[in-house]
Backbone bond lengths (Angstrom), bond angles and torsions (degrees), N, CA, C in turn:
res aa  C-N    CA-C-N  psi(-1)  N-CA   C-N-CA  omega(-1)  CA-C   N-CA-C  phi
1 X - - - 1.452 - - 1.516 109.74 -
2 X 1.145 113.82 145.44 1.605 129.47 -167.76 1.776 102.14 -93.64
3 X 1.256 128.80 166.00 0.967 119.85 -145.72 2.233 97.33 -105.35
4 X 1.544 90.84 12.23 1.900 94.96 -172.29 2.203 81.47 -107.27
5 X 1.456 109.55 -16.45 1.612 99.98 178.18 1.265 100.42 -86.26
6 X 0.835 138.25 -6.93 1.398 148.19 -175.31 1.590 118.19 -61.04
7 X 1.563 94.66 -77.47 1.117 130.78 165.04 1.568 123.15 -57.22
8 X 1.299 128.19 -59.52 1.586 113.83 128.81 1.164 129.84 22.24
9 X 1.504 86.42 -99.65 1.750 100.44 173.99 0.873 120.35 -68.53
10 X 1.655 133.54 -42.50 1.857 108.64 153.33 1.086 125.21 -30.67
11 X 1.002 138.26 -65.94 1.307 158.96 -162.94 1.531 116.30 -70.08
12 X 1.107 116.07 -25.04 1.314 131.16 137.70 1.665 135.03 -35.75
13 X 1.570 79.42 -98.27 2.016 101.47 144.67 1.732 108.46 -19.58
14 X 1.308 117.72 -78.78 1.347 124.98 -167.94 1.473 104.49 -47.05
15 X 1.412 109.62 -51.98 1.711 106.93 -170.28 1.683 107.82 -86.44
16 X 1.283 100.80 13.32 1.897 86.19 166.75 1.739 98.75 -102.42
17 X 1.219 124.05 -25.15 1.141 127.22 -170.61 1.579 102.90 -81.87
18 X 0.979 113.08 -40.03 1.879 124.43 168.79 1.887 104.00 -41.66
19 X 1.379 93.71 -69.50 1.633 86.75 163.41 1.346 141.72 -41.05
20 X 1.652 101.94 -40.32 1.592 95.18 -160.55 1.423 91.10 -101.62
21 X 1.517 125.29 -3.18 1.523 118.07 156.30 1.613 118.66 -72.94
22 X 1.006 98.99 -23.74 1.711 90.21 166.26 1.596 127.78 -103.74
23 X 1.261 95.78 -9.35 1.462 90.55 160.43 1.391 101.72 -77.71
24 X 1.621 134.33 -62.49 1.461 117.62 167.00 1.485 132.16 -6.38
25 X 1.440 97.07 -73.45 1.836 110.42 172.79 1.405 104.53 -53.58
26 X 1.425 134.82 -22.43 1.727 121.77 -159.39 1.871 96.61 -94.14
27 X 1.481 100.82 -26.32 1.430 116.72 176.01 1.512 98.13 -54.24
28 X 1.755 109.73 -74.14 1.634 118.28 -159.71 1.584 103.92 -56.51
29 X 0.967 103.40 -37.81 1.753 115.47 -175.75 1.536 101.19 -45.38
30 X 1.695 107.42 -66.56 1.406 105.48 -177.41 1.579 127.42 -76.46
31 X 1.223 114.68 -9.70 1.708 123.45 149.36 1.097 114.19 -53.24
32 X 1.419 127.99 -36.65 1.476 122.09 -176.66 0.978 121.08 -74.82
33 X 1.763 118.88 -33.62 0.921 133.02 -160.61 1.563 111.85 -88.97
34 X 1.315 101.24 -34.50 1.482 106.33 164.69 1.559 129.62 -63.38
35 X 1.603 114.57 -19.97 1.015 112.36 -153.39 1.553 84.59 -111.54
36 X 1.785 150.00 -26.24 1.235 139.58 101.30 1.244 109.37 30.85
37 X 1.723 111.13 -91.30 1.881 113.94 -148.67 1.769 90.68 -81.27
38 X 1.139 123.17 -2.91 1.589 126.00 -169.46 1.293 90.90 -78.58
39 X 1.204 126.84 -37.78 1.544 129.41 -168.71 1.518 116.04 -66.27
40 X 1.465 108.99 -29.58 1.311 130.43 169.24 1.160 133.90 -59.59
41 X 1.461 97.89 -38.55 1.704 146.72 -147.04 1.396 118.59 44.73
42 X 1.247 89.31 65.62 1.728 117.37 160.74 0.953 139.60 -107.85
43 X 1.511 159.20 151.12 1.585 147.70 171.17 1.630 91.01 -114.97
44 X 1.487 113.01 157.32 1.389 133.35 152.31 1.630 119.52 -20.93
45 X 1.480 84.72 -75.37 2.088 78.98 173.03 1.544 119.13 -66.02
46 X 1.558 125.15 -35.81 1.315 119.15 149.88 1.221 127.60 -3.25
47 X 2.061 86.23 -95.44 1.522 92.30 -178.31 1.955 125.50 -69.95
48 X 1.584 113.81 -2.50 1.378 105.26 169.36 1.653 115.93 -82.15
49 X 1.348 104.89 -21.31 2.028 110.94 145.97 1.671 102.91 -20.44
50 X 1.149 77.11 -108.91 1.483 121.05 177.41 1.550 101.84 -13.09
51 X 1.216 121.58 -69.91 1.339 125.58 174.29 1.133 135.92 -62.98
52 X 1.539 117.75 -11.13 1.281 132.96 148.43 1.446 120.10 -48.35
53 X 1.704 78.07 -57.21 1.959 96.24 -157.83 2.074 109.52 -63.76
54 X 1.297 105.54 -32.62 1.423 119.27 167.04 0.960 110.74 -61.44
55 X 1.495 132.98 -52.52 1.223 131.30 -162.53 2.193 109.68 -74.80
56 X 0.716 94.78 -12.94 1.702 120.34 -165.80 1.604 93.07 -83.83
57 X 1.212 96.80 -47.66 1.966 108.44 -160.04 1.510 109.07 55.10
58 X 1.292 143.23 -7.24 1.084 123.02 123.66 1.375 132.74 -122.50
59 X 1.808 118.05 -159.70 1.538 107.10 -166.32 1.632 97.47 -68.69
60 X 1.327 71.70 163.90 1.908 83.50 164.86 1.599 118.01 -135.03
61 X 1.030 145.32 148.54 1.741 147.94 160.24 1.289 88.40 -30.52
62 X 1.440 93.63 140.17 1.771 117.62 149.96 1.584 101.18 -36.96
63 X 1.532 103.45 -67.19 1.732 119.00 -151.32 1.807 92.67 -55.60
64 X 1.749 131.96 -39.31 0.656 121.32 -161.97 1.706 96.05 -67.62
65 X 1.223 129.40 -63.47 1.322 134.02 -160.74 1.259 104.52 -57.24
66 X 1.403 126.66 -22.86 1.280 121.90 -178.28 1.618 106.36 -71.68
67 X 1.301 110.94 -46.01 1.674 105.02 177.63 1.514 109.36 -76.07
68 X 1.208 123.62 -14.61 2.019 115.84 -176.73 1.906 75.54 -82.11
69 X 1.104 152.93 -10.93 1.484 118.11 -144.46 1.753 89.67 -139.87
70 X 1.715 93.61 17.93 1.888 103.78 -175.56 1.872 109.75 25.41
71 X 1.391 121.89 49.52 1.387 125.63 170.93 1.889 115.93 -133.82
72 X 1.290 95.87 132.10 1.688 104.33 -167.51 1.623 107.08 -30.42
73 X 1.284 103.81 161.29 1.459 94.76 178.64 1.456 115.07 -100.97
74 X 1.458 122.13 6.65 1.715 115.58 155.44 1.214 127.34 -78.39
75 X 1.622 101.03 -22.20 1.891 115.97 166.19 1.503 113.46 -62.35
76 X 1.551 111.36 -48.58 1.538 126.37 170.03 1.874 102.36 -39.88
77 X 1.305 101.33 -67.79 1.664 109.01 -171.50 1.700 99.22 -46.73
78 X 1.217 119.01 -66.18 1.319 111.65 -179.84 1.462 119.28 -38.09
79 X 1.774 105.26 -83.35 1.728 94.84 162.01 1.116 129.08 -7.91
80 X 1.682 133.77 -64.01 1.015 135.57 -141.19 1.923 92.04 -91.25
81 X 0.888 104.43 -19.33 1.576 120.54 -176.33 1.683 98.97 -68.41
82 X 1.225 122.07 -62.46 1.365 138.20 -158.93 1.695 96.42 -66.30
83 X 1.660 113.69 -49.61 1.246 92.92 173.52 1.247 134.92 -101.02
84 X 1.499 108.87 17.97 1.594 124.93 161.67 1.574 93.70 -66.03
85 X 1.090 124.42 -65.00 1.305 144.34 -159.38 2.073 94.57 -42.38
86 X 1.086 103.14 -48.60 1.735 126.39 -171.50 1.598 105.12 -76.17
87 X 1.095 116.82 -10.64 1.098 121.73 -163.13 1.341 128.23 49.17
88 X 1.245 125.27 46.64 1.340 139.60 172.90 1.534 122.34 -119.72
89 X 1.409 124.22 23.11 1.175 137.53 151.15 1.573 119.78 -154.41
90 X 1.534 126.27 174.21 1.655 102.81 167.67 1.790 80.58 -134.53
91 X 1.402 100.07 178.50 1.757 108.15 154.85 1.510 97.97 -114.77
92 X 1.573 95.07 156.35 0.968 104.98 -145.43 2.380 84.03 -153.80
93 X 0.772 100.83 111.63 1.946 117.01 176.23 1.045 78.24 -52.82
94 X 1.956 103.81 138.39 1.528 127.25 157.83 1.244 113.58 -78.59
95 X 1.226 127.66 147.91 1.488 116.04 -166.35 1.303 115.87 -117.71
96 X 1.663 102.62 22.12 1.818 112.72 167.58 1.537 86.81 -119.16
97 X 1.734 139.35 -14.01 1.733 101.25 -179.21 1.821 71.25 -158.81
98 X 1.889 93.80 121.13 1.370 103.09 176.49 1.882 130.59 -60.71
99 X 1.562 81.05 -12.03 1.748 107.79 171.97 1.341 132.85 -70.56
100 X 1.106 116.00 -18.07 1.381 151.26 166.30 1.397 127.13 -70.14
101 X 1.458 115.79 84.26 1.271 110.21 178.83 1.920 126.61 -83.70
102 X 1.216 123.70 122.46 1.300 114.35 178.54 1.230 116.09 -93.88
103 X 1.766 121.15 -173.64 0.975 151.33 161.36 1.265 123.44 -96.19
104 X 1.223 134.45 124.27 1.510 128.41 162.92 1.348 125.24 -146.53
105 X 1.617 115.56 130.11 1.515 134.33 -148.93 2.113 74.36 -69.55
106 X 1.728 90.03 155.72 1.387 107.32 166.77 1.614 105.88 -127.25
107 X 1.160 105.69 158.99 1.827 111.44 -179.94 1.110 92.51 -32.53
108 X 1.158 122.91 -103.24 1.667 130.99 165.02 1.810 129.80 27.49
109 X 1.746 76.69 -67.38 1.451 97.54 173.85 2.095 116.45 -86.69
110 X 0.942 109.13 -5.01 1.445 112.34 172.71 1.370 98.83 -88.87
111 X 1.507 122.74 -58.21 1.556 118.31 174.96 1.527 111.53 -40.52
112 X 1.374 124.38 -90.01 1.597 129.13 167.44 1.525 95.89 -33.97
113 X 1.022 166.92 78.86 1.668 167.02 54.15 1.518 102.14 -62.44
114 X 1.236 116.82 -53.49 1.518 122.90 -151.45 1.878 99.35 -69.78
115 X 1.829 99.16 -55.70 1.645 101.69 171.26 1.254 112.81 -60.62
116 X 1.250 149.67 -38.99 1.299 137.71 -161.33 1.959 107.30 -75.99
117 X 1.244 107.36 -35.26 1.827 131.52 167.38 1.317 103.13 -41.00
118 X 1.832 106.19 -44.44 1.388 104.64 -171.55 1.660 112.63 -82.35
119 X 1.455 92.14 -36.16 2.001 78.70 177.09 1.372 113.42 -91.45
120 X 1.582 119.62 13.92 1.249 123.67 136.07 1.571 131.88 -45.90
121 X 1.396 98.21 -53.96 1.592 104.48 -176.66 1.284 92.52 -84.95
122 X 0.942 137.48 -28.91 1.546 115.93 175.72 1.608 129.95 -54.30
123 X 1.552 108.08 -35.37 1.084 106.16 -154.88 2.119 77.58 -96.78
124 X 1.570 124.47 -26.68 1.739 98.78 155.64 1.633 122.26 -57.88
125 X 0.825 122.04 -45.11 1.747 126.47 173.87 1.916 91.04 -45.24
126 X 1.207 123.87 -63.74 1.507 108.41 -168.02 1.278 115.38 -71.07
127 X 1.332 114.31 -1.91 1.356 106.35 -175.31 1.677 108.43 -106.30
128 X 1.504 110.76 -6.04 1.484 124.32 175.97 1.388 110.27 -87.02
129 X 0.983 108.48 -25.51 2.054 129.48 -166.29 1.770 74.13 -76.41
130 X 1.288 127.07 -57.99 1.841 126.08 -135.65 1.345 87.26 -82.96
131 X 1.156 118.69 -53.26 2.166 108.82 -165.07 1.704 92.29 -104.51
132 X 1.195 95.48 155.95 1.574 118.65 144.31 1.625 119.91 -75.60
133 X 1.461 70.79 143.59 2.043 96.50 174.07 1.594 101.78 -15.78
134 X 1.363 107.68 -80.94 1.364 129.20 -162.48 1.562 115.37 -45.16
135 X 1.275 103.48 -6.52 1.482 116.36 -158.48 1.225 106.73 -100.60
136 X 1.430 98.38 -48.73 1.740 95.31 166.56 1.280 140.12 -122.74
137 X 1.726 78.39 30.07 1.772 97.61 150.41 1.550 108.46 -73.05
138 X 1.151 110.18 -57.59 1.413 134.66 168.38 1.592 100.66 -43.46
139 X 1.004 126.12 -77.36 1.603 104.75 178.42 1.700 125.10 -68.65
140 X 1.294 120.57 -5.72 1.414 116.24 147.43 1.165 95.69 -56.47
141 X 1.093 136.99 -90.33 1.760 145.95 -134.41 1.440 100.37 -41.06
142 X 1.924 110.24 -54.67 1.394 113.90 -171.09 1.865 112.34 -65.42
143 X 1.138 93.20 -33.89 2.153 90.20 177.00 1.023 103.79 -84.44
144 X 1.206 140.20 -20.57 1.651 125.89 171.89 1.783 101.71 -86.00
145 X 1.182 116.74 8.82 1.471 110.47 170.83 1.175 113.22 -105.07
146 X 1.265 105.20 -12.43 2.095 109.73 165.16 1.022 120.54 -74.35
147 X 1.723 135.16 -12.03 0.952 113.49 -124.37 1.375 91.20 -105.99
């Protein structure tokens, strides 16, 4: 082997391992993050409910949240089940098509949105404290180059 096959295949090597180190980190990232909204007693799809439904200021269709949250809409029904169940949303009849089932945040459920936001920013604050600026400018640049 010549010394440009060489290099190649380093370089190769290097960028398969580049990958499966960041899929790693995207793993630990979301362990943390889960274990965060757990503190709340929240999960990921939970609190992206929740953060829909706030962000909306009012209810919305299952079917709608199912396409803002790109997840089937019998998974949606469940979800929306689990945190009816929690008391952090109700359904609630649309009142232009009686067919139409919504979503709607409850006190409850605006609080558990609001705390989980917070150990959201927490766990950005620890991750701003750990790198420099430059760093994740630099790692913006590189994940918006996957995309």
């Amino acid at each position: 082997m010549n010394n440009t096959q060489v290099s190649s295949t380093e370089a190769q090597a290097s960028s398969d391992r580049t990958i499966f180190s960041l899929l790693h980190a995207a793993r630990a990232l979301e362990d943390r993050l889960e274990a965060s909204l757990a503190t709340v007693g929240l999960s990921m799809p939970k609190f992206s409910v929740l953060t829909e439904l706030v962000s909306s200021a009012n209810a919305l269709p299952l079917s709608d949240l199912a396409n803002r949250l790109s997840c089937v809409r019998s998974n949606m029904t469940q979800l929306v089940d689990r945190l009816e169940a929690d008391g952090l949303v109700k359904r609630v009849d649309d009142p232009t098509d009686r067919r139409i089932v919504q979503a709607a945040l409850t006190d409850e459920g605006r609080a558990r949105q609001a705390a989980g936001a917070a150990e959201v920013a927490k766990l950005h604050e620890e991750f701003a404290a750990q790198t420099g600026a430059e760093d994740r400018a630099a790692l913006l640049r590189l994940l918006t180059a996957l995309k």
